[in-house]
C-alpha positions, 0 to 999 in steps of 0.5 A: 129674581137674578143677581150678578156674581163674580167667580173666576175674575168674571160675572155671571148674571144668573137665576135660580134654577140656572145651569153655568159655566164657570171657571174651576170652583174646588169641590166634587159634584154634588155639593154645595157652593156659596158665593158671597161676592155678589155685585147686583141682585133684585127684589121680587119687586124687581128694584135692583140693588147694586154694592158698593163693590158687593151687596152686604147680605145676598147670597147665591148658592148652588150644587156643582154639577161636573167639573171638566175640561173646557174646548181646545184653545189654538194658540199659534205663533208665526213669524214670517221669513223666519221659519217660526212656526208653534201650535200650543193648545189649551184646555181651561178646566171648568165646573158646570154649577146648577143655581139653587137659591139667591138670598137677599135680606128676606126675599129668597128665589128658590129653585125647583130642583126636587120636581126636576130630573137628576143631571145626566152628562148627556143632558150637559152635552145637549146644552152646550150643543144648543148654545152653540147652535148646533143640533145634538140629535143629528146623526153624522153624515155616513160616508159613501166611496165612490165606485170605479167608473165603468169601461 
């Protein structure tokens, strides 16, 4: 069972159990959010419905996890033969939420959060590292001076 939800003027497709990347939802880690704008969700019988904006009576709640600062965005502006030149960054801020449940008339996915093990920082990074394709276990590189060549 997934639904389509909209938070921060996007949607996210998401299950229960799903660990997202949302745009700053207000509230400290460890409680409860419940977002009612959900635009498509199915049933354990995999019929999808969709809402005409939003779908009368589903819900999906989940457990904010952290909430942060995403990666640097360069903005960089040039103007050739100017000498105009400007580097500004950005840091979006962000609230990583755990799926708890989807509510839909009777139906109900309901993830296994108790059996799992609580969320660490470290467990976050080594996701968003995944994602990205990289490899959180490798250990970086030591660098080696060169010695002087002999005479």
């Amino acid at each position: 069972m997934f639904a389509v939800i909209k938070s921060g003027g996007k949607q996210y497709k998401v299950s229960a159990g799903d660990v997202i990347k949302l745009e700053k939802v207000p509230g400290q880690p460890g409680t409860l959010v419940q977002f009612k704008d959900v635009i498509a969700v199915t049933g354990d019988n995999g019929q999808i419905t969709l809402g005409s904006p939003i779908v009368s009576g589903a819900v999906v709640s989940g457990e904010i996890l952290e909430q942060g600062k995403d990666e640097k965005v360069l903005i960089f502006k040039k103007r050739r033969r100017h000498n105009y030149r400007r580097k500004i960054g950005h840091r979006q801020e962000v609230t990583w939420l755990r799926v708890r449940e989807i509510k839909f008339g009777a139906a109900s996915a309901k993830s296994e959060a108790p059996n799992r093990k609580p969320y660490k920082k470290a467990d976050a990074h080594a996701a968003r590292m995944a994602a990205k394709g990289k490899s959180p276990d490798k250990p970086k590189k030591k660098s080696t001076a060169k010695k002087p060549a002999k005479k």
